[in-house]
N, C-alpha and C positions, 0 to 999 in steps of 0.2 A: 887851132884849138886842140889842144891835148886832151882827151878824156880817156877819164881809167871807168870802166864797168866794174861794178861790185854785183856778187851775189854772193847770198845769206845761205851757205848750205843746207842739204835735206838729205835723210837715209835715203835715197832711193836713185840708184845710179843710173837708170832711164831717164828717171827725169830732168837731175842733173845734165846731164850729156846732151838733153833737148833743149835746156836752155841755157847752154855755153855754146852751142851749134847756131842757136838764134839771134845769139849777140855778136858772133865772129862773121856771120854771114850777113851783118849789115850794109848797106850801100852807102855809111859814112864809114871809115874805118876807124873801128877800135884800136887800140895801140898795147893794151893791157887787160886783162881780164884778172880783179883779187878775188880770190873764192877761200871764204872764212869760213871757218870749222869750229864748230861751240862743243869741241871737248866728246866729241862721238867716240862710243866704245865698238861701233861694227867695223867693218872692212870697204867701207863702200867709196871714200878716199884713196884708199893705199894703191893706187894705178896709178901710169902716165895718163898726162892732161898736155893736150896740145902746147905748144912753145910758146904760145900768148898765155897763159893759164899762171899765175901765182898761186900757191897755198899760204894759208897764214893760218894753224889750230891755235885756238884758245886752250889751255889747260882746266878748267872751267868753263858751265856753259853761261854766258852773259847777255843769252838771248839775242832776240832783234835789235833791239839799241845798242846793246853793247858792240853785236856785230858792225852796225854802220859806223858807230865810233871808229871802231878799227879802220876800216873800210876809206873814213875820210880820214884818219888820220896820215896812213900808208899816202894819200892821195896827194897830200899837202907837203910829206916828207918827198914823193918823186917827183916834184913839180909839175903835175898834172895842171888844169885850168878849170878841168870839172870833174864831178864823180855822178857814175850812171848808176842808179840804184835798183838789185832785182831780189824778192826770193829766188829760190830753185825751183819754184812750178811756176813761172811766170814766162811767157813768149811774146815779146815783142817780135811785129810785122818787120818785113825787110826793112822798110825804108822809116822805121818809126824815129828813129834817131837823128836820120837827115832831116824829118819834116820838123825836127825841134829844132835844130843848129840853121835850118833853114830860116824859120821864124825869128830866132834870136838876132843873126844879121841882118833882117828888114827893118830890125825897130829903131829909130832914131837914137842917135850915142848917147842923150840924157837918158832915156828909157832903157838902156842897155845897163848904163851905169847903177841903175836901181834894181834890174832886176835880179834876182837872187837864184831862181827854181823854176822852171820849165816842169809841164809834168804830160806824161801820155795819157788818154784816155782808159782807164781797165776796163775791158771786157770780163766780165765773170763768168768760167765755164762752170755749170753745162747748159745754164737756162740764158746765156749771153745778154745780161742789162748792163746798162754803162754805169760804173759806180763813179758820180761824180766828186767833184771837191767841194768842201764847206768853207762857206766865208765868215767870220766873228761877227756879232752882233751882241749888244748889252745885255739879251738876256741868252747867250750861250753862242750856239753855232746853228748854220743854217744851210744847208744843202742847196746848190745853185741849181737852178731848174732852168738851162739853158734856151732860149729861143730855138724853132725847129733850124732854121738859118745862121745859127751864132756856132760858129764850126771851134773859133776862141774864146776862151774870159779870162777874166782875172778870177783869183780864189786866193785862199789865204792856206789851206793843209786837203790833205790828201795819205793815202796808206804810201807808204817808205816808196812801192815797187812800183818804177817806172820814173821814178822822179832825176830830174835832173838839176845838179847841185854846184852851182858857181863855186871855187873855192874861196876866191879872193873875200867873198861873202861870208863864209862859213868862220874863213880867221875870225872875222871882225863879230860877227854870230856865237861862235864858239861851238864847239864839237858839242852833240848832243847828248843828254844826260844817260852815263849806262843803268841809272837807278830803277827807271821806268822797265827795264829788260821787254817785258812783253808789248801789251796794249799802251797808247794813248801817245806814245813817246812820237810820233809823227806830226801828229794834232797838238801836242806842246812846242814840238819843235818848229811846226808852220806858225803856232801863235809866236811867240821869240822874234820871226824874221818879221813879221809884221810891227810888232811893239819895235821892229828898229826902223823902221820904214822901207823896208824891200817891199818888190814888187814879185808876184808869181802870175804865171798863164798857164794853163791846162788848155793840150791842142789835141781836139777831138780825132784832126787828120794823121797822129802817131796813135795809134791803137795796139793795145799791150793786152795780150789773154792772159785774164789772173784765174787757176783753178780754187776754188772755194769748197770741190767737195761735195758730199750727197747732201744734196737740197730734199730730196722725197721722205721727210722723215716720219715714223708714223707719230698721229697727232691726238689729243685727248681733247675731246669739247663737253665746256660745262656751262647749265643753265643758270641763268638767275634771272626767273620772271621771264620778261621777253625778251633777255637778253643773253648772249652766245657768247664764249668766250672760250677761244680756241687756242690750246698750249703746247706746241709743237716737243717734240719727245726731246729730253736734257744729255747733250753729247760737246757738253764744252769740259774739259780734264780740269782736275781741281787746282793745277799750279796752275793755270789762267785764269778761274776763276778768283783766287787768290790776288790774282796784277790788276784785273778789271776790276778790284771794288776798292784797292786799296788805289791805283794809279788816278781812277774817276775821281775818287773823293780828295784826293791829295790835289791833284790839276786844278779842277772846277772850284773846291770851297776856298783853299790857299791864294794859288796862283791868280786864275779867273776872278773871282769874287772878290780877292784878297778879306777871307776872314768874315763878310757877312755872311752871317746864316740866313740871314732873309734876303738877299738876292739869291742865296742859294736857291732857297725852296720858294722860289718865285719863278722860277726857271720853265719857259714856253717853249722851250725851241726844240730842237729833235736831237739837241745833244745827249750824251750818258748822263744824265742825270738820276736824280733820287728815284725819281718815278720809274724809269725804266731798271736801277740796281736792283729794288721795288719786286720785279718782274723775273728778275734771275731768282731769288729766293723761291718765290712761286713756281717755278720751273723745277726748280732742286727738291723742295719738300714733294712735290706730285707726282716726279715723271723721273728722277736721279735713281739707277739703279746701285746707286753709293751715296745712299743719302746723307749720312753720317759724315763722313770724310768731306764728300761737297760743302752741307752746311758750315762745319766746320772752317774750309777754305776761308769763304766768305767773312765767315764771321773775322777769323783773323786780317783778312781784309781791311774790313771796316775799319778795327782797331788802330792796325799799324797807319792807314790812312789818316784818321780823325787823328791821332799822335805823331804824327809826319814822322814815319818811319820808314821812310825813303831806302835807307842801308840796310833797310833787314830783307831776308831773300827766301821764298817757299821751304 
């Protein structure tokens, strides 16, 4: 099995270098490492990188989809067999890549032949909870809530980092869309393999530390009657706010729904939905120390979403 490792570059060249250290010091061996560069104007690239190490800069940044587009496309052109997908604040355990190529050849050749994606467990640092995978259901998506014992399951999407991506599959799948650049483009591209009938597992025994960042953030709680309602301080930057209201609405009411507005707003499950978009406004007007430019985000958003303006770009 040939696998190329991909990582999503990040300003910060500690972090970098700890997580091209984490994937070359596997107990399966990597053969390649591509590290994609979305068009940085610092210096935090311009060094030697170990002899397994490829660079590939975009001239543009094309975000996170765009990057793994790259990522498997490079993969498919070197005849790789799979592509290992990471941000650059992500550390996979030594052996998290073996216990996945481990599992892949237990499973019998029909099961093999379906399956498409392998994925590791994230850990989120600093408060370490396992962020699991969600599986489709008719009214959106639904986070598996694993038995204490169920160490494997099937799932259907999971975040880009840590996954592990068949090629043979992906031809037949198709490279994933760079239009989504930021949010959702994973959870589109998990729904895709599934509407084709692939198969995925998430193996809790490859555990991947995903950093997320300061969780202690300060909070604003407000009454109504007997009831409390606590709004954690607004620190998401408006060109993401911008990908999350247009990529949500564009996924769920088009794609998912295809076009009912009443499955839309029917919607029970704990996907992005209205309710929680809903929720970001709320956030932005009370607690956005740029409230102006955030709402505005949003609003364009919305727009280019509800008009499937997919090509247009923050």
């Amino acid at each position: 099995m040939k696998i190329l490792a991909h990582v999503h570059s990040f300003n910060d060249e500690e972090i970098i270098d700890q997580t091209l250290e984490s994937i070359l010091n596997q107990t399966w061996p990597i053969q390649e490492i591509l590290l994609v560069d979305n068009a940085s104007t610092d210096s935090t690239l311009d060094r030697d990188f170990p002899k397994e190490v490829t660079l590939i800069r975009h001239k543009i940044n094309e975000g996170t989809s765009g990057a793994v587009h790259t990522g498997m496309k490079y993969a498919i052109e070197q005849g790789y067999d799979w592509v290992w997908l990471f941000d650059a604040d992500s550390l996979p355990e030594k052996n998290a890549l073996e216990v996945l190529v481990n599992y892949y050849q237990s499973l019998p050749p029909d099961t093999q032949s379906k399956t498409w994606m392998l994925s590791s467990i994230p850990v989120e640092d600093p408060h370490g909870e396992k962020r699991h995978g969600v599986v489709y259901i008719p009214e959106g998506l639904q986070m598996v809530d694993p038995a204490p014992d169920q160490e494997i399951y099937p799932f259907h999407a999971t975040i880009w980092s840590g996954c592990l991506y068949k090629l043979s599959a992906v031809k037949e799948v198709g490279l994933p869309s760079k239009d989504y650049v930021l949010d959702v483009a994973e959870y589109q591209y998990g729904y895709l393999g599934m509407k084709h009938g692939y198969l995925a597992f998430l193996h809790q025994g490859s555990i991947m530390r995903h950093s997320v960042g300061d969780t202690d953030l300060p909070s604003l709680r407000i009454g109504f009657g007997p009831f409390k309602v606590k709004i954690s301080q607004h620190k998401v930057p408006a060109i993401r706010l911008y990908y999350i209201f247009r990529n949500n609405i564009y996924f769920w009411f088009y794609v998912y729904f295809e076009g009912s507005l009443l499955r839309y707003l029917r919607q029970t499950s704990r996907s992005m939905n209205w309710i929680q978009l809903s929720k970001f406004v709320v956030r932005v007007l009370l607690m956005s120390t740029h409230r102006d430019r955030d709402l505005m985000a949003c609003l364009r958003g919305i727009r280019d979403g509800v008009f499937k303006k997919m090509e247009r770009r923050y």
